[in-house]
MMTF fields as JSON, N, C-alpha, C and O atoms, coordinates in Angstrom:
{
  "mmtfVersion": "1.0.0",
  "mmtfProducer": "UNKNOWN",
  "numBonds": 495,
  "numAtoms": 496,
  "numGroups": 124,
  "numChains": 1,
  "numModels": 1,
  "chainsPerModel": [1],
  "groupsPerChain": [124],
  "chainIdList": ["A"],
  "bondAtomList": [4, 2, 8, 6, 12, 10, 16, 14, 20, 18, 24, 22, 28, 26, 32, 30, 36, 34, 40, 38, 44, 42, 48, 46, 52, 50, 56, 54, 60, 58, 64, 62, 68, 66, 72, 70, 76, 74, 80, 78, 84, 82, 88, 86, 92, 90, 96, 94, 100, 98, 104, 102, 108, 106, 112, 110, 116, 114, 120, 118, 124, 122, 128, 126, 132, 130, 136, 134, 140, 138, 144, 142, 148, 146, 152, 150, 156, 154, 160, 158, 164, 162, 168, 166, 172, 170, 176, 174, 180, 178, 184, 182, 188, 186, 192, 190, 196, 194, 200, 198, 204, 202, 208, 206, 212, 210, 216, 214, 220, 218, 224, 222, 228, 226, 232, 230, 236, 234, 240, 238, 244, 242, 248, 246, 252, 250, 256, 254, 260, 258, 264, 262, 268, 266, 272, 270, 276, 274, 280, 278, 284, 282, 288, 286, 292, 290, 296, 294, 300, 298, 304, 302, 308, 306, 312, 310, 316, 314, 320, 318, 324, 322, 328, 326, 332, 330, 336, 334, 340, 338, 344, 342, 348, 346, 352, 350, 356, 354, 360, 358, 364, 362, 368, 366, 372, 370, 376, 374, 380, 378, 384, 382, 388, 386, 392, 390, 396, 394, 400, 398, 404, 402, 408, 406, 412, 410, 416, 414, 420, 418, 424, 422, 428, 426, 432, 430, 436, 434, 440, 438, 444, 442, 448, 446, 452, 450, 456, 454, 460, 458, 464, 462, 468, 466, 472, 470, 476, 474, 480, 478, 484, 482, 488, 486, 492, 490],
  "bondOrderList": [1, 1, 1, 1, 1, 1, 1, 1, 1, 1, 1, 1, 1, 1, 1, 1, 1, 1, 1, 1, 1, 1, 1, 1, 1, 1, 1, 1, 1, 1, 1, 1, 1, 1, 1, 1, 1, 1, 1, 1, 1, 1, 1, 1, 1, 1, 1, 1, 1, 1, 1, 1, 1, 1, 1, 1, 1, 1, 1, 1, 1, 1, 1, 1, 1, 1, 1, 1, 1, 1, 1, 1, 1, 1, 1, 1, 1, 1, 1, 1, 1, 1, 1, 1, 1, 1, 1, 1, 1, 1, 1, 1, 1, 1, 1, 1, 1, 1, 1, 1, 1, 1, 1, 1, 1, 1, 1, 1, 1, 1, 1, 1, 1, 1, 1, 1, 1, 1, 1, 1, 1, 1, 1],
  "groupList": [{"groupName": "UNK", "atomNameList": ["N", "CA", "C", "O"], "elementList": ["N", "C", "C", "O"], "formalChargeList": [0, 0, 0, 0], "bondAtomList": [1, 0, 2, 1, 3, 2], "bondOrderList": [1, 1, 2], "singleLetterCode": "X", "chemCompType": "L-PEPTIDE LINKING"}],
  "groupTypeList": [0, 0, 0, 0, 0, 0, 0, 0, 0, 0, 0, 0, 0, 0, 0, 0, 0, 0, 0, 0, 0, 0, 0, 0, 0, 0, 0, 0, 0, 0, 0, 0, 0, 0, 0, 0, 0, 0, 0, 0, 0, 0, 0, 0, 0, 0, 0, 0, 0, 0, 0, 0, 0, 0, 0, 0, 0, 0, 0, 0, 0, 0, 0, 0, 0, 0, 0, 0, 0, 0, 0, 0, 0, 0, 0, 0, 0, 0, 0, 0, 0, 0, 0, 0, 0, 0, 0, 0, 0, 0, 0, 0, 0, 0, 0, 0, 0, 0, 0, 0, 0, 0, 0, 0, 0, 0, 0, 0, 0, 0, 0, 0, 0, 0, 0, 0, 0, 0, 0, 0, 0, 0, 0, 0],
  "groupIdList": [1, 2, 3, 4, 5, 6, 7, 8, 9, 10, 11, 12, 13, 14, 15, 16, 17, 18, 19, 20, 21, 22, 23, 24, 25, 26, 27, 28, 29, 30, 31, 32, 33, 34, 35, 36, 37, 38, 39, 40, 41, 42, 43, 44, 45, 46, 47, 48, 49, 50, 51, 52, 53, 54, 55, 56, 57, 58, 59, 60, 61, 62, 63, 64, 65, 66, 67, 68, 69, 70, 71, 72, 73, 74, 75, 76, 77, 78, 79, 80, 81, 82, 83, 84, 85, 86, 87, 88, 89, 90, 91, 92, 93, 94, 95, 96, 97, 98, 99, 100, 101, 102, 103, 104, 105, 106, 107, 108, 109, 110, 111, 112, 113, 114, 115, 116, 117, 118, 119, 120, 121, 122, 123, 124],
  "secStructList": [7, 6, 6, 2, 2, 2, 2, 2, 2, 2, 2, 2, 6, 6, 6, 3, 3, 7, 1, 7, 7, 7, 4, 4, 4, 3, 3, 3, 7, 6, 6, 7, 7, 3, 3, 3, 7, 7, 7, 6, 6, 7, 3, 3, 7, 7, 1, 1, 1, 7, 5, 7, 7, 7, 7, 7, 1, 7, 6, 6, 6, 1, 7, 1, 4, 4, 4, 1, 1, 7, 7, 5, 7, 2, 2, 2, 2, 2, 2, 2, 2, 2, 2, 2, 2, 2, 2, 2, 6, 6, 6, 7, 7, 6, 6, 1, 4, 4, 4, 1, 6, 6, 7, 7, 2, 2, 2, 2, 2, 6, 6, 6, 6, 6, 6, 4, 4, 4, 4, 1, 6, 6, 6, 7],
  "xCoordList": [-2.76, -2.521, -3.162, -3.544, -3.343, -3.831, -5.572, -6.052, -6.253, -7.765, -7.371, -8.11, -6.546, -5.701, -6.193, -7.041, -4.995, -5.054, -5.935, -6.152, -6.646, -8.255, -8.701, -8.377, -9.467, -10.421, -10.174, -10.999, -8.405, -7.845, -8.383, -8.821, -8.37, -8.463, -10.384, -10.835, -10.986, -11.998, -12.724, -13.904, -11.854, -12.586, -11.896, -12.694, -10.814, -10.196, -11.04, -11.478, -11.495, -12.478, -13.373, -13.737, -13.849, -15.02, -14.688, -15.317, -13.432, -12.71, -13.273, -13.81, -12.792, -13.137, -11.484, -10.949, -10.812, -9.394, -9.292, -9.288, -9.159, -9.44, -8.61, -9.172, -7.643, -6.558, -5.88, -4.827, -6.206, -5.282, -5.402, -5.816, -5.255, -4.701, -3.842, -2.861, -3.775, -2.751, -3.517, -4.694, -1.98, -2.416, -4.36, -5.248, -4.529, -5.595, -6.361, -7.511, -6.099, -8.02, -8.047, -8.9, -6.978, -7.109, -7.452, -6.822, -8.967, -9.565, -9.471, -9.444, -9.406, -9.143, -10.556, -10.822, -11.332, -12.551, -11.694, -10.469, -12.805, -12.731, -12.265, -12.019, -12.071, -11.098, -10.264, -9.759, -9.329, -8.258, -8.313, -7.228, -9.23, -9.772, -9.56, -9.905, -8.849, -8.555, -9.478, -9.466, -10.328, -11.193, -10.728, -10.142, -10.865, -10.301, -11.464, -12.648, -11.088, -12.181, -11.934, -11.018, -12.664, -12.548, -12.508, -11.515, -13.8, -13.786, -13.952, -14.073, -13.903, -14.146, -13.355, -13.993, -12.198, -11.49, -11.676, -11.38, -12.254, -12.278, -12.785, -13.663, -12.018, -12.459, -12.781, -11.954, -13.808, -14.573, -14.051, -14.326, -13.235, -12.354, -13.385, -13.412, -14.232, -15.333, -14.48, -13.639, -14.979, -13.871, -12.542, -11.713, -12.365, -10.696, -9.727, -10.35, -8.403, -7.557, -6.987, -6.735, -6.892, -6.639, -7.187, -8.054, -6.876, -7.959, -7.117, -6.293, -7.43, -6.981, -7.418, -8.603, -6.979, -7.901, -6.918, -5.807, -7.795, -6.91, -6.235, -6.799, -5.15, -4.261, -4.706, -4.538, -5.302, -5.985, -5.093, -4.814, -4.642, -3.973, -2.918, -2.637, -2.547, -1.268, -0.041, 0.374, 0.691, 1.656, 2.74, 2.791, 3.525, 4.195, 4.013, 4.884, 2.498, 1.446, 1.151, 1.089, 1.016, 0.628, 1.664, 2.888, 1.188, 2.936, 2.98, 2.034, 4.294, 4.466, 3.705, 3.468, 3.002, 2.271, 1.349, 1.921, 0.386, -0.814, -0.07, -0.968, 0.615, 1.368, 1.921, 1.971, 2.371, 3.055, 1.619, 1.104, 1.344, 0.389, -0.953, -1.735, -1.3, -3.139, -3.59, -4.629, -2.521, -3.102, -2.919, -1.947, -4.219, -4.539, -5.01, -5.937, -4.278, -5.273, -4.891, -4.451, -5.192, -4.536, -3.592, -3.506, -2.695, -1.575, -0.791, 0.349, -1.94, -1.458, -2.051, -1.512, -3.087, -3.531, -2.163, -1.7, -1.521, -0.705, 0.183, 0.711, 0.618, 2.004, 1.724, 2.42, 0.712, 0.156, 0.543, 1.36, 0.023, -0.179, 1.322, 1.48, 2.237, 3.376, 4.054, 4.382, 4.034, 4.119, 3.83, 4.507, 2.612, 1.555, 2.929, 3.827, 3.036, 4.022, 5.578, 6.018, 6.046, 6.953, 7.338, 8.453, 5.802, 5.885, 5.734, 6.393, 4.988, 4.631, 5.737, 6.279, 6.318, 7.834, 9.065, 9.919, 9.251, 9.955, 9.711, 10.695, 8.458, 7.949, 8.664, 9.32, 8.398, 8.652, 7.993, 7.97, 7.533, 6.802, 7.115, 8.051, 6.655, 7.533, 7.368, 7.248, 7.353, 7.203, 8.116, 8.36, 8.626, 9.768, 11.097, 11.419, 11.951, 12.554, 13.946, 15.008, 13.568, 14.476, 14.851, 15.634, 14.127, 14.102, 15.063, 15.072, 15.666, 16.179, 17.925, 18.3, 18.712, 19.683, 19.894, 19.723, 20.149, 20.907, 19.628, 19.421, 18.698, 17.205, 16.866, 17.003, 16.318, 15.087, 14.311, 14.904, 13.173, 12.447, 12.878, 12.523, 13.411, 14.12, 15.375, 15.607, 15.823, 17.432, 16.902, 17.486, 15.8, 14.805, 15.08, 16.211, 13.846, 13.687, 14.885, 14.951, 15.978, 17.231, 17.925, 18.91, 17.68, 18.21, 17.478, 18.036, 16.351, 15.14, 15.35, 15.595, 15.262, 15.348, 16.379, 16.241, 17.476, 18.697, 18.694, 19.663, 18.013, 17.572, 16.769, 17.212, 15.592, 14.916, 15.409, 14.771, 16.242, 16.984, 16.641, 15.599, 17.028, 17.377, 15.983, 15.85, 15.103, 13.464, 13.494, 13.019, 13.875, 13.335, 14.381, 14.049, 15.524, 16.305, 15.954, 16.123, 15.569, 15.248, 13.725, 13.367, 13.203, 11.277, 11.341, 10.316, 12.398, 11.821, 12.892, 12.614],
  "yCoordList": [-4.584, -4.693, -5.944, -5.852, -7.184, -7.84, -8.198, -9.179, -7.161, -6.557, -5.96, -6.289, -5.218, -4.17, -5.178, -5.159, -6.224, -7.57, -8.265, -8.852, -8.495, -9.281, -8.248, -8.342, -7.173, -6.003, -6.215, -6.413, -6.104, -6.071, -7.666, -7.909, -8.585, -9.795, -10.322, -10.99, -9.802, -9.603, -8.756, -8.967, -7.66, -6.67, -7.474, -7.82, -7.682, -8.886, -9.632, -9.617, -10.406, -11.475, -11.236, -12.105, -9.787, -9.272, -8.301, -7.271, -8.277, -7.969, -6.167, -5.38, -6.081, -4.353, -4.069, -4.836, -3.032, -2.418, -1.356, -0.516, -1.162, 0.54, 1.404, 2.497, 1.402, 2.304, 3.201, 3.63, 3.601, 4.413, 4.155, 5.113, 3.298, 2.523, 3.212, 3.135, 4.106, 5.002, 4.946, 4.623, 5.622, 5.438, 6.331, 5.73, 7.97, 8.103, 7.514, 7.954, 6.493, 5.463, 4.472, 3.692, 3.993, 2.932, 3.974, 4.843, 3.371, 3.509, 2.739, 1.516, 3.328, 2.263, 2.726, 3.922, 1.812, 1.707, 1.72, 1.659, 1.833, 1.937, 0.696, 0.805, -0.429, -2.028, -1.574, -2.667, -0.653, -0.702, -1.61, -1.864, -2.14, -3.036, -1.531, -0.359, -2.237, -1.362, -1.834, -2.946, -0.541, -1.022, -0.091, 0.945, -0.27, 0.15, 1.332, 1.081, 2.698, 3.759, 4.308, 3.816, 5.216, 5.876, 5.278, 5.313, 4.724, 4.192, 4.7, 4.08, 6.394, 6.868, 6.851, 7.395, 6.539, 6.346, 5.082, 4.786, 3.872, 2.617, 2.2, 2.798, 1.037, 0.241, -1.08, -1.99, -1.194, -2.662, -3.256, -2.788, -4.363, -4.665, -5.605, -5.188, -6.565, -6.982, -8.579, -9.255, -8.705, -10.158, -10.024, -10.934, -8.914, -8.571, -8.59, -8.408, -8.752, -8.463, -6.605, -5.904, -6.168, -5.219, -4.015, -4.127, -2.772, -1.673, -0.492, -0.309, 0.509, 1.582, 3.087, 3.229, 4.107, 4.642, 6.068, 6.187, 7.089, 8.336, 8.473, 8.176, 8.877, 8.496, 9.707, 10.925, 8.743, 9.965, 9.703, 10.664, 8.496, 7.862, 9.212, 10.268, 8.646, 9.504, 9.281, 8.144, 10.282, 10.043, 9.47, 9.9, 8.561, 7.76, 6.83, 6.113, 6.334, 4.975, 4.48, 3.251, 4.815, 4.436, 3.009, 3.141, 2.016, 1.44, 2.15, 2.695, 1.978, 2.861, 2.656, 3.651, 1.151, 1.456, 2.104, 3.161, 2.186, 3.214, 4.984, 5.774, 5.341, 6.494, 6.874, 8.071, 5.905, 6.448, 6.271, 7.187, 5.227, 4.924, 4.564, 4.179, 4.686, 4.538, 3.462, 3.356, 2.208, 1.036, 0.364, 0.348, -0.318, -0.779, -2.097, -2.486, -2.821, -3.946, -4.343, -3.505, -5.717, -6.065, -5.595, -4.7, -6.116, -5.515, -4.4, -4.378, -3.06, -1.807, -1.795, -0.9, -2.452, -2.391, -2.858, -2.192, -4.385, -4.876, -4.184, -4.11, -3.567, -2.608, -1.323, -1.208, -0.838, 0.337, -0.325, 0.291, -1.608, -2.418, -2.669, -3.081, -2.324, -2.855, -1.158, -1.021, -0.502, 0.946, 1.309, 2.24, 0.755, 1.17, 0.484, 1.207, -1.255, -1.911, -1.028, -0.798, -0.745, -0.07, 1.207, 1.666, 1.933, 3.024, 2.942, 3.598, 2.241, 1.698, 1.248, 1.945, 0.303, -0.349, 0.701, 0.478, 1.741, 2.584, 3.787, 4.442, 4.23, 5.428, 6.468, 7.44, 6.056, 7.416, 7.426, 6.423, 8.455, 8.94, 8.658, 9.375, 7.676, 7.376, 8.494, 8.098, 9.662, 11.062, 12.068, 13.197, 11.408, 12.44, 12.448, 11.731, 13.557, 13.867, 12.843, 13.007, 11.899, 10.939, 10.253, 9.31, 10.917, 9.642, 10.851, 10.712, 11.8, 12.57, 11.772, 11.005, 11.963, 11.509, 9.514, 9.003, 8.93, 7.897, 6.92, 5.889, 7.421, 6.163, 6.141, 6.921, 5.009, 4.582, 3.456, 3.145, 3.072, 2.214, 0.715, -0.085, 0.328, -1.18, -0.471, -0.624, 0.088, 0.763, 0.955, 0.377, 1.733, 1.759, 0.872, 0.645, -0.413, -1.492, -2.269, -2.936, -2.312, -2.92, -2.294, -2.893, -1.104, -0.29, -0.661, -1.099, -0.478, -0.162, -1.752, -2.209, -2.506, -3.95, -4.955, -6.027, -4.427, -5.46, -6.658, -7.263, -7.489, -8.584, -9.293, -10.259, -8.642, -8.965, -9.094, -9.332, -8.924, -8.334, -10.113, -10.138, -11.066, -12.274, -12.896, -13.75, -12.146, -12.891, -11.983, -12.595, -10.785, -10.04, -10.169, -9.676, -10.87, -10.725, -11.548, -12.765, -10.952, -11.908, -11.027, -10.912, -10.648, -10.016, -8.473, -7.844, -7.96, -6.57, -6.013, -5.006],
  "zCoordList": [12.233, 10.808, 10.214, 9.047, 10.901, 10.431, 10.259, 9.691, 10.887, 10.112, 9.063, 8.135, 8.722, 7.426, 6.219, 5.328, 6.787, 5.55, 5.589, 4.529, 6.466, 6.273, 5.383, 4.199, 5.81, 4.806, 3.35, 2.458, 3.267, 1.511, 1.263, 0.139, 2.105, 1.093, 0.772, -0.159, 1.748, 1.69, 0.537, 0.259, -0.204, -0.67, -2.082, -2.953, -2.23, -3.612, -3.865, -5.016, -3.058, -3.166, -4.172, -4.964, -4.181, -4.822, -5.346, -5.102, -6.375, -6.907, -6.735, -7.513, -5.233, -5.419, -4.974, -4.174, -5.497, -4.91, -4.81, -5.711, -3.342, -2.614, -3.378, -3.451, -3.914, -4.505, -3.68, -4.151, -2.569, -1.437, -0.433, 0.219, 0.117, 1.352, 1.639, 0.9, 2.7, 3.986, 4.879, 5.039, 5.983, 7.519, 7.889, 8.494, 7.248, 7.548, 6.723, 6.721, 5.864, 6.033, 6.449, 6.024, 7.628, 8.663, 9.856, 10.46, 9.896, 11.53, 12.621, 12.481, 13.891, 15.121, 15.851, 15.97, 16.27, 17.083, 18.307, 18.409, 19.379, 20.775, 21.344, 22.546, 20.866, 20.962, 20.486, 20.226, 19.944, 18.836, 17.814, 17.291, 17.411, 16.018, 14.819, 14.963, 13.671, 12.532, 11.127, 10.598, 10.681, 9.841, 8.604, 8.919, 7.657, 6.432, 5.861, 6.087, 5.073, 5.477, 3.966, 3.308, 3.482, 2.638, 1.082, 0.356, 0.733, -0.413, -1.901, -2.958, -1.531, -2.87, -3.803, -4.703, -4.273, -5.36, -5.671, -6.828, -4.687, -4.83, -6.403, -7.025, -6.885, -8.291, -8.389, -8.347, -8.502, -9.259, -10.425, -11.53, -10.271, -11.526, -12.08, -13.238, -12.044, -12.673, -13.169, -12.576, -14.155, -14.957, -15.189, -15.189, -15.378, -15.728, -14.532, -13.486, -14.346, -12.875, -13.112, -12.131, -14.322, -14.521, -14.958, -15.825, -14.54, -15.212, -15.112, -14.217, -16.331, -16.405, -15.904, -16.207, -15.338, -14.505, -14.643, -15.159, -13.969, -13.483, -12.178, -11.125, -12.238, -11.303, -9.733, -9.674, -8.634, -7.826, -6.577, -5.861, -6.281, -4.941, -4.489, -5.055, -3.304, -2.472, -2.678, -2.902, -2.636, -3.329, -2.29, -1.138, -2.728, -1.221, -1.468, -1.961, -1.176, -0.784, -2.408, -2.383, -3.333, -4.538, -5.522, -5.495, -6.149, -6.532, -8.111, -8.68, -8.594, -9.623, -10.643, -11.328, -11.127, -12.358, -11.782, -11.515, -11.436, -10.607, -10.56, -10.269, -10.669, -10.559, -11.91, -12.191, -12.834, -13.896, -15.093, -15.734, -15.102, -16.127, -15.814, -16.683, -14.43, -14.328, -13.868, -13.217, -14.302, -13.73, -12.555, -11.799, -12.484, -10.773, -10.84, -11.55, -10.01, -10.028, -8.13, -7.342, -7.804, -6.281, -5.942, -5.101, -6.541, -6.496, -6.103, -5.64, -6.476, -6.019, -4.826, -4.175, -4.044, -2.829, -1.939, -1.013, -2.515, -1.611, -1.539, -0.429, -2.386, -2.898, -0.978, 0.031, -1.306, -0.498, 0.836, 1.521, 1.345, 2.502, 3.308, 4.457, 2.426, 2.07, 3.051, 4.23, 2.298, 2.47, 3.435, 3.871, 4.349, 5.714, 6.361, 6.792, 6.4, 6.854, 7.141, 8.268, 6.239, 6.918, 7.21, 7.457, 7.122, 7.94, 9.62, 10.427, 9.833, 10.891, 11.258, 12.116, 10.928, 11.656, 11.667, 12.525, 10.882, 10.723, 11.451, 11.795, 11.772, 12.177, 11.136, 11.512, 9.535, 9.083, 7.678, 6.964, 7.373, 5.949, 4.773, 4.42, 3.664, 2.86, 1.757, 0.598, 1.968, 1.241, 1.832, 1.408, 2.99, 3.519, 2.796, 1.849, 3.515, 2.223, 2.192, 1.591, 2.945, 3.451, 1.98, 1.865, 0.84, -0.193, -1.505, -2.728, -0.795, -1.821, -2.112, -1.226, -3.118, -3.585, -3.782, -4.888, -2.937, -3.432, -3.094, -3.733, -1.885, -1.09, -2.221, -3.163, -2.067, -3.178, -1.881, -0.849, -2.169, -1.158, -1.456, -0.591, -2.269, -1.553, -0.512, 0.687, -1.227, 0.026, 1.342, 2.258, 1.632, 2.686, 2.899, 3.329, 2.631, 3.708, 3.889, 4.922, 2.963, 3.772, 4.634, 5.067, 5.079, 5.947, 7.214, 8.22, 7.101, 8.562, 8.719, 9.836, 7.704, 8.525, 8.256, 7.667, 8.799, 8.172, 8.798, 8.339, 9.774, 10.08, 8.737, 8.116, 8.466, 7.689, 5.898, 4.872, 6.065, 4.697, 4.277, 3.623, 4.407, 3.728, 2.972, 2.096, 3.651, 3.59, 2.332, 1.376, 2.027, 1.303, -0.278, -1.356, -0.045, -1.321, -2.661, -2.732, -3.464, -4.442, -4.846, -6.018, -4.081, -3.743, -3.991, -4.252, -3.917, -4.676, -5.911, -6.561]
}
């Protein structure tokens, strides 16, 4: 994961933001080195941090302004990165139907990580 977060901070730099960051567009080479894949929805934010767009991302992986209203900036990359994070630690889909009635994804991560809970209070 942490090539994951190199790639995203690398591609910020130059203010490009992949917009769908999920598990299939992290590739693993023959080292298990993870390279970040699939740049066609990708956006060039230019001078601005923000931009308005059509909403193409996955649904799960996307953060809500990018989903409700179009906009993208870093942010929705980290949001996504975030999402990879605790699918991976969770081993579970954040589109499963695990999220019907009372879940919502902060309830999630205080569930899957009630150790971690203290780092996180105040942050989502």
């Amino acid at each position: 994961m942490i090539e994951v977060a190199s790639a995203l901070s690398y591609l910020h730099g130059k203010h490009v933001v992949h917009c769908d960051l999920k598990p299939s567009n992290v590739l693993l080479d023959e080292g298990m080195v993870a390279h970040v894949s699939d740049f066609s929805i990708a956006k060039l934010l230019g001078r601005v941090n923000v931009v308005q767009t059509e909403t193409m991302a996955t649904v799960g992986y996307m953060a809500p302004e990018y989903g409700s209203s179009g906009i993208i900036s870093e942010k929705t990359d980290v949001y996504s990165f975030g999402i990879l994070l605790m699918e991976t630690f969770t081993r579970k889909k954040p589109t499963d139907e695990m999220f019907d009635g009372e879940m919502n994804l902060r309830r999630w991560i205080y569930e899957s990580l009630p150790d971690a809970s203290c780092l996180l209070r105040g942050r989502l």
